[in-house]
PANU-98519 format. One record per residue (C-alpha): x, z, y; residue number from 0. Coordinates in steps of 0.02 Angstrom, whole numbers. Layout:
! PANU-98519
<site <X, Z, Y>, NUM>
...
***
This chain:
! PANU-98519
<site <-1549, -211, -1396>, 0>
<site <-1380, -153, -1483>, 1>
<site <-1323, -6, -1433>, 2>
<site <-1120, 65, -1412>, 3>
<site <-1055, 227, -1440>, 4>
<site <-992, 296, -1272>, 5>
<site <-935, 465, -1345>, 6>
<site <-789, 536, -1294>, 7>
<site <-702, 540, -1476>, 8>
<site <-754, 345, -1473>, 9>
<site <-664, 319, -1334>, 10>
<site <-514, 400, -1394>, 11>
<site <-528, 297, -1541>, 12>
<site <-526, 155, -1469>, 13>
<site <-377, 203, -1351>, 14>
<site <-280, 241, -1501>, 15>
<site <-334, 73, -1584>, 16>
<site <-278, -24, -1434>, 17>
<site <-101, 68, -1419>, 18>
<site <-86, 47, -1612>, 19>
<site <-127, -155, -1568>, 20>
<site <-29, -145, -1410>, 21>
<site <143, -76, -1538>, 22>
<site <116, -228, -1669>, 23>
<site <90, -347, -1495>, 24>
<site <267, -292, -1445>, 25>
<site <381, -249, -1574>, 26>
<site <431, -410, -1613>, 27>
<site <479, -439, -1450>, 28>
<site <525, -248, -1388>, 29>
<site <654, -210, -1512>, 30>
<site <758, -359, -1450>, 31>
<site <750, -300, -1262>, 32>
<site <791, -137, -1333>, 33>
<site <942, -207, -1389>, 34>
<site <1012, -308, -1264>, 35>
<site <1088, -190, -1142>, 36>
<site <1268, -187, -1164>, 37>
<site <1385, -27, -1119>, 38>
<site <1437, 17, -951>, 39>
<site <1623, -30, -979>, 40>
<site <1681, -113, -825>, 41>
<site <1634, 61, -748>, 42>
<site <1705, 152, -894>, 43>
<site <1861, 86, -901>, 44>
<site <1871, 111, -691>, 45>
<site <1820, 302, -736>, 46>
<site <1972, 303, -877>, 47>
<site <2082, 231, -741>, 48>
<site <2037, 389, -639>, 49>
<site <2037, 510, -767>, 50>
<site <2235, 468, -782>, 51>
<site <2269, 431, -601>, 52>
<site <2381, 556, -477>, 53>
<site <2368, 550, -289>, 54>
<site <2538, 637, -225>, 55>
<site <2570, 711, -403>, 56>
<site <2413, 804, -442>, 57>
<site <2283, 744, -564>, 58>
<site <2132, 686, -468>, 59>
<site <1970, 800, -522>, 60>
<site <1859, 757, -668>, 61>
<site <1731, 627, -610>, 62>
<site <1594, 720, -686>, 63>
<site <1618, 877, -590>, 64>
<site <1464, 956, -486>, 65>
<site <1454, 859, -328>, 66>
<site <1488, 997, -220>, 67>
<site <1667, 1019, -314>, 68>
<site <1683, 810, -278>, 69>
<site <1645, 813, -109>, 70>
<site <1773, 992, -76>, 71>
<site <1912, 866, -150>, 72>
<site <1891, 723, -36>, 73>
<site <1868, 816, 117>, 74>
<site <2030, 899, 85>, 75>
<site <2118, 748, 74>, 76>
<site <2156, 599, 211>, 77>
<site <2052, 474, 275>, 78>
<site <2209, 340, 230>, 79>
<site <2205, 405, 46>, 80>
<site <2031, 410, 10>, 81>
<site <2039, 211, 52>, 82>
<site <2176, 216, -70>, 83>
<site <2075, 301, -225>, 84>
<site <1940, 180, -140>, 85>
<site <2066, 21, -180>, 86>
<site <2153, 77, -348>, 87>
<site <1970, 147, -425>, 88>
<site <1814, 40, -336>, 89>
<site <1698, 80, -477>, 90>
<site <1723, 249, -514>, 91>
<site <1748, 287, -329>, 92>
<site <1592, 204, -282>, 93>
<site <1463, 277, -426>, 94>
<site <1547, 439, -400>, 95>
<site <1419, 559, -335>, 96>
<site <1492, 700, -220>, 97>
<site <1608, 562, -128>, 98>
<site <1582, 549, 57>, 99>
<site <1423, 388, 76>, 100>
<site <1537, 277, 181>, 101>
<site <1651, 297, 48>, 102>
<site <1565, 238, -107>, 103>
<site <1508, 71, 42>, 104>
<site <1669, 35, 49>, 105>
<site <1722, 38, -140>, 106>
<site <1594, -62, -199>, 107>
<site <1620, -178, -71>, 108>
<site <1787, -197, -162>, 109>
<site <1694, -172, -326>, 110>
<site <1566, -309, -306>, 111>
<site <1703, -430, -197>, 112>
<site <1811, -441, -380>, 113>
<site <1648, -460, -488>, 114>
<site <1615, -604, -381>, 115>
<site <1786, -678, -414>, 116>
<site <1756, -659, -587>, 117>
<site <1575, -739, -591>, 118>
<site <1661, -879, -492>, 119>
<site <1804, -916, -625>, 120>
<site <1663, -926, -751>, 121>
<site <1535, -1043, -685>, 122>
<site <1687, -1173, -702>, 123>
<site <1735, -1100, -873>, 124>
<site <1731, -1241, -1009>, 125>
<site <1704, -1125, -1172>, 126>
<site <1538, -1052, -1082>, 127>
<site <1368, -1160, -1124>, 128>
<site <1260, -1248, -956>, 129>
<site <1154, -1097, -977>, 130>
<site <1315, -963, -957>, 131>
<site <1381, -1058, -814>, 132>
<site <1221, -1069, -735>, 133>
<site <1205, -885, -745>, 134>
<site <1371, -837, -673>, 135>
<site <1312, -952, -524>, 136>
<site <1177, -841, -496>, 137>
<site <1263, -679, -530>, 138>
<site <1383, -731, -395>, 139>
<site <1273, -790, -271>, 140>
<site <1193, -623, -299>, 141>
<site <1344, -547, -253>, 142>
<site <1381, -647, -100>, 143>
<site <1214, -587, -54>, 144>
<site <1267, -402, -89>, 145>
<site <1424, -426, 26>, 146>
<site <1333, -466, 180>, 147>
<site <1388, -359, 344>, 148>
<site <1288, -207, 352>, 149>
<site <1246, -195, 167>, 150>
<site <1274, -13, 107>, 151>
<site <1280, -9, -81>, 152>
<site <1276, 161, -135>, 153>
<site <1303, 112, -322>, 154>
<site <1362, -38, -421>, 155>
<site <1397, -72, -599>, 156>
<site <1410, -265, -650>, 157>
<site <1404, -240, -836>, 158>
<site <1221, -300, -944>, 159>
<site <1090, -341, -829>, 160>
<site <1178, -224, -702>, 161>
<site <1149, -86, -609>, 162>
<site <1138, -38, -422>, 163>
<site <1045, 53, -280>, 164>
<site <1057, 14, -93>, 165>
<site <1040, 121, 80>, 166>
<site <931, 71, 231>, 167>
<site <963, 184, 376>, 168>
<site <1107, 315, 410>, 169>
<site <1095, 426, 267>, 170>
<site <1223, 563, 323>, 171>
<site <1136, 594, 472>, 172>
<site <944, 579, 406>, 173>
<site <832, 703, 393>, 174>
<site <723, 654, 290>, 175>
<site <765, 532, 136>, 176>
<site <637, 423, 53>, 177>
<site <699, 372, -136>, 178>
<site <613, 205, -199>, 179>
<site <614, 211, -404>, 180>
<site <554, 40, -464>, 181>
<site <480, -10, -627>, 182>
<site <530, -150, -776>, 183>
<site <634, -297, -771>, 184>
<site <720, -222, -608>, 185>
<site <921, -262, -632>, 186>
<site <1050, -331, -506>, 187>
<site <946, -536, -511>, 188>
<site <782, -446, -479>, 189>
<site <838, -316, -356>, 190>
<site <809, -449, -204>, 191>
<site <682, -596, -198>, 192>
<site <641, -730, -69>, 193>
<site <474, -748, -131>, 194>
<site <340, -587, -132>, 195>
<site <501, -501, -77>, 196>
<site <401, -342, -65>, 197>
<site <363, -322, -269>, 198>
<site <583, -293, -263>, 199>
<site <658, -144, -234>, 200>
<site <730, -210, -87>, 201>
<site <575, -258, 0>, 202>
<site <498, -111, -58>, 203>
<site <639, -2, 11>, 204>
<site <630, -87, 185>, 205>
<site <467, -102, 207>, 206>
<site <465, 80, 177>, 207>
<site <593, 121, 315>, 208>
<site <510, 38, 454>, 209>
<site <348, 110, 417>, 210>
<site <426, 291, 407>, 211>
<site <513, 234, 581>, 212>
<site <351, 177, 659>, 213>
<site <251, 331, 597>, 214>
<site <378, 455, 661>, 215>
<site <516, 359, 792>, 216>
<site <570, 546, 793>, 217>
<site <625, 584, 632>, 218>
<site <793, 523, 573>, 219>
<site <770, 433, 391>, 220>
<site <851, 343, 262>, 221>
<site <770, 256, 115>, 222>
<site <863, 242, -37>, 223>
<site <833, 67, -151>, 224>
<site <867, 138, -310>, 225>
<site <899, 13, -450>, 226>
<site <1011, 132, -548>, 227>
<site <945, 147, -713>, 228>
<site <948, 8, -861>, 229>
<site <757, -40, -841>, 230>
<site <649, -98, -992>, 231>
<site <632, -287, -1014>, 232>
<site <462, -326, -989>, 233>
<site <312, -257, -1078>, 234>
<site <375, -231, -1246>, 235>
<site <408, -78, -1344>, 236>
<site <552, -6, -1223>, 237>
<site <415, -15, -1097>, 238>
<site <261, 116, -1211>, 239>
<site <418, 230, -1233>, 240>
<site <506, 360, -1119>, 241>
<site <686, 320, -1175>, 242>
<site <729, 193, -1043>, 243>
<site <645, 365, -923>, 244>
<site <770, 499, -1005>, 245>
<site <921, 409, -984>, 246>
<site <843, 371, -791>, 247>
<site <827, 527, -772>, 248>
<site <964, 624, -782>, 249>
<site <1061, 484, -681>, 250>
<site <902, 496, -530>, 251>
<site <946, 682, -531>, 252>
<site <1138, 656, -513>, 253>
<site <1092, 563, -354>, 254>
<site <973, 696, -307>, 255>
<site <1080, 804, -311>, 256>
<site <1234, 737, -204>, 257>
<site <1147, 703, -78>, 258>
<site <1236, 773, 68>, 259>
<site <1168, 931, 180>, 260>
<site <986, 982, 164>, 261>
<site <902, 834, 181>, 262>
<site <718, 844, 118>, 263>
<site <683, 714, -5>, 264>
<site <542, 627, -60>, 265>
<site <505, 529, -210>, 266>
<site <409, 321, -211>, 267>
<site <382, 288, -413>, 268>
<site <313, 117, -438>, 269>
<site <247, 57, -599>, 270>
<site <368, 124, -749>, 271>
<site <462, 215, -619>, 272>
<site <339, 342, -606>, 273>
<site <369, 378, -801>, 274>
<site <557, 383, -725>, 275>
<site <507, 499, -603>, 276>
<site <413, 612, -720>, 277>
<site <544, 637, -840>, 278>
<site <672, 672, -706>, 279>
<site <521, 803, -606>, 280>
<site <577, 959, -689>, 281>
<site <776, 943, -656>, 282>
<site <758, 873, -493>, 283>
<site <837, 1006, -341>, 284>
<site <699, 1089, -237>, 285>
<site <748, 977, -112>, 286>
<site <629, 840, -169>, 287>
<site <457, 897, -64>, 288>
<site <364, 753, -131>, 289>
<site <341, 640, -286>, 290>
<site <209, 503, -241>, 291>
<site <186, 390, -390>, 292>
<site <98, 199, -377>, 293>
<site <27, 74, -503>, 294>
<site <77, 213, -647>, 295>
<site <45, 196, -823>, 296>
<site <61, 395, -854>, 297>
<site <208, 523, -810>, 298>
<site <229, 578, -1004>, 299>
<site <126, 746, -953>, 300>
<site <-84, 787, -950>, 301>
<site <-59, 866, -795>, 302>
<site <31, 880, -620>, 303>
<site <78, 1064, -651>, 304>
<site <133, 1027, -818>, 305>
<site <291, 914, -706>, 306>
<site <375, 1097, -697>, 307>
<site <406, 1038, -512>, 308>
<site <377, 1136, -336>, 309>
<site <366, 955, -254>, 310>
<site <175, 900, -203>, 311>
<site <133, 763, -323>, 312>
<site <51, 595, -258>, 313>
<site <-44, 469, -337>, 314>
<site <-109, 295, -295>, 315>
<site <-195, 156, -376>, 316>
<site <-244, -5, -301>, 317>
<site <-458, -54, -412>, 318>
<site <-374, -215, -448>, 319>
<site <-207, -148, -528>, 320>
<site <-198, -198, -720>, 321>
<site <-115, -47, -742>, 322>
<site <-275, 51, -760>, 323>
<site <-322, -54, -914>, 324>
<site <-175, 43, -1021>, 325>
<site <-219, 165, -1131>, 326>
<site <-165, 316, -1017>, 327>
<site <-123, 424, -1184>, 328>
<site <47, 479, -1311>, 329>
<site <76, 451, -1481>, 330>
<site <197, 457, -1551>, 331>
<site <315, 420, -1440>, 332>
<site <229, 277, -1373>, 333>
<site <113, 272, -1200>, 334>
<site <163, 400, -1052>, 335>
<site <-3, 524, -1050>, 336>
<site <-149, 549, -954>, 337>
<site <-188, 446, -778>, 338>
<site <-126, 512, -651>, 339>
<site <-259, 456, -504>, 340>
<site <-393, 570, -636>, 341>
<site <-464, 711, -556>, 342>
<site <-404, 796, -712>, 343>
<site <-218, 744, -679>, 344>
<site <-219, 842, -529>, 345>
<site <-127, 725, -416>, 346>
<site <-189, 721, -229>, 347>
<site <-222, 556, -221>, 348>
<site <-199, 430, -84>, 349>
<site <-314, 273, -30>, 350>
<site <-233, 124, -91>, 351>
<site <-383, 0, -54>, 352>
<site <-287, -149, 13>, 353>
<site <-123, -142, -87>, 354>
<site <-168, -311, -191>, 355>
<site <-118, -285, -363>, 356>
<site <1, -199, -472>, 357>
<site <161, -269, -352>, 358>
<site <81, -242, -169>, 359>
<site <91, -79, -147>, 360>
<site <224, -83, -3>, 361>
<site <140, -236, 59>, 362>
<site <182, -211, 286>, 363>
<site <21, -168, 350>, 364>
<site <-76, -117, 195>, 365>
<site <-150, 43, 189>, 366>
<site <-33, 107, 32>, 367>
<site <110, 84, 141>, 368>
<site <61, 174, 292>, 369>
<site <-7, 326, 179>, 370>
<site <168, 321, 71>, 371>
<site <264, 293, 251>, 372>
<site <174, 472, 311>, 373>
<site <211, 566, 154>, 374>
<site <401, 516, 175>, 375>
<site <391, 595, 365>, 376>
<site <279, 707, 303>, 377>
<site <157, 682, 418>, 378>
<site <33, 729, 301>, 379>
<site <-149, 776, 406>, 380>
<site <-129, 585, 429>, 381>
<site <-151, 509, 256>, 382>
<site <-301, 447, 206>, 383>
<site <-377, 492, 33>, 384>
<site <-449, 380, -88>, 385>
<site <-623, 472, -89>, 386>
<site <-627, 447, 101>, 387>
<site <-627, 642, 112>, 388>
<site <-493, 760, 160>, 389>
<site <-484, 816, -41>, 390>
<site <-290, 759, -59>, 391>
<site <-244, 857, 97>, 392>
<site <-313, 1004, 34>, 393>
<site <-198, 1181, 87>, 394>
<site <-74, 1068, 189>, 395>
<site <-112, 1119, 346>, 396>
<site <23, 1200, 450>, 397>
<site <116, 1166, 301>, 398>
<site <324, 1161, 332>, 399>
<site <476, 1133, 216>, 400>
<site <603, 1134, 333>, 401>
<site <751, 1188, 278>, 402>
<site <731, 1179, 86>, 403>
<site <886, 1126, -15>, 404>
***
C-alpha cells in the first residue's frame, strides 16, 4: 500500500503549490477584470459641481468633511433648500455621508431618474453595437427597478459596473442596524435577481430584516444592502488579493461612521466581503458590536484578535461550501489568511448546517439565517453553535452594549 505524507510542512506545501497553480489559473484572466473598472466621474464631476456651488452666497462645506460637520450644515439650513442642493447636486448630495437619510433617498431618486434617461437615449443609439444597446436596456430596466415607491437608496453611482447600497426599514429611528457586505461580481445588474434572489444583496438584505423582526418584534432595525464598493470580477487575481478590500474599506467605514445617533451596528460579510470586512475591522467606530462573517475565504489576519477590533467576531461555514477547498493562507499578496471557522482563528462560530452552499446562507428558514438574524438583535443565548455546544456563547451572558457609539 502507498503511503502519503500527512505532515504538517506537507500540507503547507501543498497549499502553497495550489495558490502558486491557483495565480497562473487566473492571471490571464484577473488582470483584465482588474482593469476594467472605470473612474467614478459621473459622481466626480457632481462633487466638482458642489465644491464650486453657493447656497445664499456662502460656499457650501467640503464634501469630505467628518460627518458630524456635514450633518451640523444641513440641519442649519431649510428643509426647501436642502431639496434644492438635493436638485442642483443628486450625486454628491446622495453619496454624501453626514446628510440627513431621507435626503440622500431623495437625491438619488433624482440621480438614478436622469441615468435612466440616459440609458434610454442609448439603447436607440445607432453608433453603439447590438451588444451596447442591449446593455443600456438592462441598465435601465435596472433603474426602473431602483425607482420603485418605497425604494430607499442610500448610495448611487452609475459609472463602471456601478455602485450602490439600499435601506430596508426606518434607519433614523432603528436601534439596531444590520450591514450586509456581499462578495464578487456584486455591481448595480447583480445587486437584485428574480432567480435564487437570496445569493443578491438584496435578498440577502431582506431576508435578513424579517428574520431580525420575527426574532425580536421589539427591537427597531434597519438592514443596510451594501453594494458600495467596486467588487472583483469573478475568481481571478482581483479576487486572491486584498486591493478590491482596501479601497472597500475605507468607503464601509465612511458609512459606519455617519450613521446617525448611537445606533449599535452589526456586521453580515459573505464570501469576499468578509476579506472586506476584515480590512475595514480595525477603523471601524466602536459602534459595530458584531462582525459575523459567512462562506469566507480568510479575513487577511491568523487570528480574530489580530482584527484590532472590540466587536465579537462570528464565523459560519455551511460542510458543502467550496469555499473551504481554498488554500486559507498569504503570500505574497495573494490568498486572505487562516480560516476563520478554525478553532485556531478564534471566531465563535455559528451552526450553519442547512445553509446549502456557498450562496444560501440567508436562505428564509435555514438555520444560518435565524443564528445571523439573533446576532443582529443580539439575542445571543439563542444561537446555536456549530459543535452543538454552548462553546460560541462563551462569557456572553448578561452581556449588554447599550449605548456604545
Amino acid at each position: 500500500m502507498t503511503s502519503f505524507d500527512t505532515s504538517p510542512q506537507f500540507n503547507v506545501w501543498r497549499a502553497l503549490l495550489a495558490l502558486a497553480v491557483v495565480f497562473v489559473m487566473l492571471a490571464t484572466t484577473g488582470w483584465t477584470a482588474l482593469r476594467s473598472h472605470r473612474g467614478s466621474t459621473a459622481l466626480q464631476a457632481s462633487l466638482t459641481k458642489w465644491e464650486h456651488g453657493r447656497l445664499h452666497g456662502h460656499h457650501l462645506p467640503d464634501p469630505e468633511a467628518a460627518p458630524a460637520r456635514l450633518s451640523r450644515f444641513f440641519a442649519s439650513i431649510s428643509a426647501h433648500d436642502q431639496g434644492r442642493l438635493a436638485h442642483r447636486y443628486p450625486l454628491a448630495v446622495g453619496n454624501m455621508n453626514g446628510a440627513p437619510a431621507a435626503l440622500r433617498y431623495k437625491a438619488n431618486r433624482i440621480a438614478l431618474e436622469q441615468a435612466r434617461k440616459v440609458e434610454k437615449k442609448r439603447m436607440h443609439d445607432s453608433r453603439l453595437s447590438t451588444a451596447g444597446q442591449q446593455d443600456a436596456g438592462r441598465r435601465m430596466h435596472r433603474y426602473e427597478a431602483l425607482l420603485s415607491p418605497g425604494r430607499q437608496i442610500l448610495a448611487f453611482d452609475p459609472e463602471g459596473s456601478g455602485r450602490i447600497a439600499e435601506v430596508f426599514g426606518d434607519l433614523t429611528s432603528a436601534q439596531r442596524v444590520s450591514v450586509v457586505v456581499p462578495g464578487v461580481d456584486t455591481d448595480l445588474l447583480t445587486f437584485q435577481r428574480t432567480y435564487r434572489k437570496y445569493s443578491a444583496p438584496v435578498g440577502m438584505a431582506k431576508a435578513l430584516y424579517a428574520a431580525e423582526r420575527t426574532a425580536s418584534p421589539s427591537t427597531r432595525t434597519a438592514v443596510i444592502a451594501w453594494a458600495d464598493y467596486t467588487s472583483p470580477d469573478g475568481l481571478g487575481v482581483d479576487a486572491a488579493t486584498g486591493l478590491r478590500a482596501q479601497e472597500g474599506a475605507i468607503r464601509l467605514n465612511a458609512l459606519l461612521r455617519a450613521l446617525p445617533g448611537r445606533i449599535q451596528v452589526s456586521m453580515f460579510c459573505h464570501s469576499y466581503g468578509s476579506v472586506v470586512c476584515g480590512v475595514a475591522a480595525r477603523g471601524m467606530p466602536r459602534r459595530v458590536t458584531d462582525i459575523a462573517v459567512a462562506a469566507s475565504p480568510g479575513m487577511r489576519v491568523t487570528k480574530a484578535s489580530h482584527l484590532g477590533t472590540t466587536a465579537r467576531v462570528w464565523a459560519m461555514r455551511d460542510a458543502s461550501d467550496w469555499v473551504q477547498d481554498v488554500p486559507y493562507l498569504e503570500l505574497g499578496g495573494l490568498g486572505h489568511g487562516a480560516d476563520p471557522v478554525s478553532s485556531e482563528f478564534g471566531a465563535r462560530v455559528l451552526s450553519a448546517r442547512d445553509a446549502q452552499g456557498h450562496s444560501g446562507y440567508f436562505l428564509p428558514g435555514t438555520d444560518s439565517l435565524r443564528n445571523l438574524a439573533d446576532v443582529g438583535v443580539g439575542a445571543y443565548e439563542a444561537v446555536t453553535c456549530q459543535a452543538e455546544n454552548d462553546a460560541c456563547r462563551s462569557g456572553l451572558s448578561g452581556t449588554t452594549t447599550a449605548g456604545r457609539a
